[in-house]
C-alpha positions in Angstrom: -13.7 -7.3 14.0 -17.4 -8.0 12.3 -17.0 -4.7 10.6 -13.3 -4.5 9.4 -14.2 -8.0 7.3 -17.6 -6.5 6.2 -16.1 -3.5 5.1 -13.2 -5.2 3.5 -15.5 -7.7 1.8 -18.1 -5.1 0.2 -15.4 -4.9 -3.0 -15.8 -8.6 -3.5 -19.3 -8.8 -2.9 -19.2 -5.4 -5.1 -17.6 -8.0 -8.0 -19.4 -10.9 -7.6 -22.8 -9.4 -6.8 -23.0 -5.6 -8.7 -20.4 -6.3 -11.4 -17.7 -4.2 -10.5 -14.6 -3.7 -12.0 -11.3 -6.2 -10.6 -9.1 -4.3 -12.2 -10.2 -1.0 -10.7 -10.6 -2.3 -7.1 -6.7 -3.4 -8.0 -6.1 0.2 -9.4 -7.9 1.3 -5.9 -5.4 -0.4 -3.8 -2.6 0.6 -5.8 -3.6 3.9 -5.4 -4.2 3.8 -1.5 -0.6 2.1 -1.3 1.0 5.3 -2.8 -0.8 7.6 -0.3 0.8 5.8 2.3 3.9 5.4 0.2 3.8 9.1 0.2 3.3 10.0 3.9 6.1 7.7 4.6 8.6 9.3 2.9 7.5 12.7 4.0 7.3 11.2 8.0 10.9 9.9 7.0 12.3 13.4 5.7 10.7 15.4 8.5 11.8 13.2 11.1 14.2 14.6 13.5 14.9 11.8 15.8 17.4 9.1 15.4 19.1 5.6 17.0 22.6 6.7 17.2 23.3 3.1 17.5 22.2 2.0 14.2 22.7 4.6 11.2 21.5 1.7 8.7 17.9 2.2 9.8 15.6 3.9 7.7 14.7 6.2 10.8 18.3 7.4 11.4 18.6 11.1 10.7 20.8 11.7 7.6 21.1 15.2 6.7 17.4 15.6 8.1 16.4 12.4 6.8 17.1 13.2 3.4 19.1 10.2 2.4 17.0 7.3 3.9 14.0 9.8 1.9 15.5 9.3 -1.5 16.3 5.7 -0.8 12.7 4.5 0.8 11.2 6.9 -2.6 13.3 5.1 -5.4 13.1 1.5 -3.9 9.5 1.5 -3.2 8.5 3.8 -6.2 10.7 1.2 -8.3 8.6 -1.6 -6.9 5.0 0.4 -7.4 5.8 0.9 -11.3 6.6 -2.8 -11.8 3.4 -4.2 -9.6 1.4 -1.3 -12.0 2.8 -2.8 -15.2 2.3 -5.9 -14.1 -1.3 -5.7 -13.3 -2.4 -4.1 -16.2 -0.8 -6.9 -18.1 -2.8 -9.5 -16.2 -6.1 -7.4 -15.5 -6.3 -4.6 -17.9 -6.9 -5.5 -20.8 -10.2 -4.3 -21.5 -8.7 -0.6 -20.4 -6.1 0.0 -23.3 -4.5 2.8 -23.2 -4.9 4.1 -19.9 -0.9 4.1 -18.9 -0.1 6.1 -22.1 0.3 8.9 -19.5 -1.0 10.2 -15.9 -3.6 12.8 -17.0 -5.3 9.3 -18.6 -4.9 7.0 -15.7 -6.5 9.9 -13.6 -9.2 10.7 -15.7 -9.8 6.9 -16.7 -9.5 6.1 -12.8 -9.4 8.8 -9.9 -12.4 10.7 -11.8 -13.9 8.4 -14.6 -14.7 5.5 -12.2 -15.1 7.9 -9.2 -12.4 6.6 -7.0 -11.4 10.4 -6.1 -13.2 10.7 -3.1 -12.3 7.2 -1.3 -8.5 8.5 -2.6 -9.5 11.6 -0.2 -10.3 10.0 2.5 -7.6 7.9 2.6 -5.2 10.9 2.3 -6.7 12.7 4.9 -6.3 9.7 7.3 -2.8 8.9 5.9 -2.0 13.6 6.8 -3.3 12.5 10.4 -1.1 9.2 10.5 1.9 11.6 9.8 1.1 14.0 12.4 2.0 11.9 14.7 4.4 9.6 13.1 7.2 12.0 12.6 7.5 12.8 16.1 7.9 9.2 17.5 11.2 8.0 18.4 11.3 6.2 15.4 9.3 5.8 12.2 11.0 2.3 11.6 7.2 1.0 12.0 5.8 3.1 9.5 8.4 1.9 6.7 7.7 -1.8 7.6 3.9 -0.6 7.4 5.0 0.4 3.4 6.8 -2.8 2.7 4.0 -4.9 4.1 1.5 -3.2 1.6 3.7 -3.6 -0.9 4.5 -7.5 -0.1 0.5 -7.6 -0.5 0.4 -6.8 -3.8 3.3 -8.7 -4.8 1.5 -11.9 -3.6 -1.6 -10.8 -5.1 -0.2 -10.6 -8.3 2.1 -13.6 -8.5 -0.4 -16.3 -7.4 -3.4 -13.9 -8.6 -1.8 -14.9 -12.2 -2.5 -18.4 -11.5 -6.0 -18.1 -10.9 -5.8 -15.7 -14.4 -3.8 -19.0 -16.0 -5.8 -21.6 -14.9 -9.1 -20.0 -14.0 -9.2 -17.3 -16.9 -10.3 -14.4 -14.1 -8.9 -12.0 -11.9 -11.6 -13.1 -9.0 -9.2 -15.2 -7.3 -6.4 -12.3 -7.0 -9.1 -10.0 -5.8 -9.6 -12.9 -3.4 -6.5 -12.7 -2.4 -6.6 -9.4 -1.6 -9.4 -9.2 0.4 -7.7 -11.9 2.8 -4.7 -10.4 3.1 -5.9 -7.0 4.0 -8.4 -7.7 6.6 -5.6 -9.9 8.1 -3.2 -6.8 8.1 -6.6 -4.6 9.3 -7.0 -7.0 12.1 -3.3 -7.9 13.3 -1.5 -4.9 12.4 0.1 -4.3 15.7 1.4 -8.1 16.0 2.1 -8.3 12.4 4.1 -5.1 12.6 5.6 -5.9 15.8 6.7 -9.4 14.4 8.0 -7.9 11.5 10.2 -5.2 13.3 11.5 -8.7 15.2 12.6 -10.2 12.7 14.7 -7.3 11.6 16.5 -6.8 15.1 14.1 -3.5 16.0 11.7 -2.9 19.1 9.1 -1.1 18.0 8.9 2.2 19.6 4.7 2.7 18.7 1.9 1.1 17.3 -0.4 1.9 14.8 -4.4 1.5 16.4 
């Protein structure tokens, strides 16, 4: 536990002590959340088992997946572009232009502020995740595990724009983020288990 808040706090401290970026460690997360945006889709299309008993679920096999694939992508890449947009408006300002189109995002962010090999990392892990996500019983879990992130950075950014309103900086969203991740690094089994009860589901595994 000691080391999963040390490790989530060292961008804060990073901030507040060193001078980093908000904005980037924002762009960082954002990034992270589309590798695991990524892996879930691909766990969803290569899944192969289903609950004959409810087609609605994202982990019902359509086709070979292909259907609830498409969906999860457009709803959650739909959500992704709008937190983006949104965080430049409040954050990045002193970054103009680097949305004008991906090869400047990447070279302002993934290379120019040397978030590539964290990005790595995190893909790796995410490759291993999939291995054996895709052949549980259900990957219902792993498309809560997307939402959650993305509910994250929702809340970050609406009461984060309070503390840009009232406080004129970004530190309390970054703030915000730091709590909310170490509490999903910490309960992520209960979280996701209480999560999948609310929706009616029994989760079939667990994420360690």
């Amino acid at each position: 536990m000691a080391l999963t808040i040390l490790g989530n706090a060292l961008p804060l401290l990073g901030v507040m002590l060193v001078g980093w970026d908000i904005y980037t460690l924002l762009i960082f997360y954002w990034c992270e959340t589309m590798i695991f945006g990524f892996w879930t889709v691909v766990t969803i299309g290569f899944h192969r088992d289903s609950d004959a008993n409810a087609p609605w679920r994202p982990d019902a096999r359509r086709q070979g997946g292909s259907a609830a694939t498409v969906i999860v992508a457009l709803h959650a890449g739909f959500f992704m572009a709008i937190h983006l947009f949104l965080m430049n408006s409040l954050y990045g300002k002193e970054w103009p232009g680097h949305l004008s189109s991906l090869g400047a995002f990447v070279d302002t962010f993934i290379i120019g502020q040397n978030l590539w090999p964290m990005l790595a990392g995190s893909f790796l892990q995410r490759a291993l995740v999939f291995w054996e996500d895709h052949r549980a019983n259900s990957v219902t879990a792993a498309t809560v595990g997307l939402y959650l992130r993305i509910v994250v950075m929702q809340m970050v950014i609406i009461f984060g724009s309070w503390g840009v309103l009232m406080l004129g900086s970004g530190l309390f969203g970054l703030l915000l983020l730091v709590a909310m991740k170490t509490v999903l690094d910490l309960y992520w089994p209960r979280i996701i288990a209480f999560a999948l009860k609310l929706a009616g589901m029994m989760p079939s595994h667990r994420r360690g």
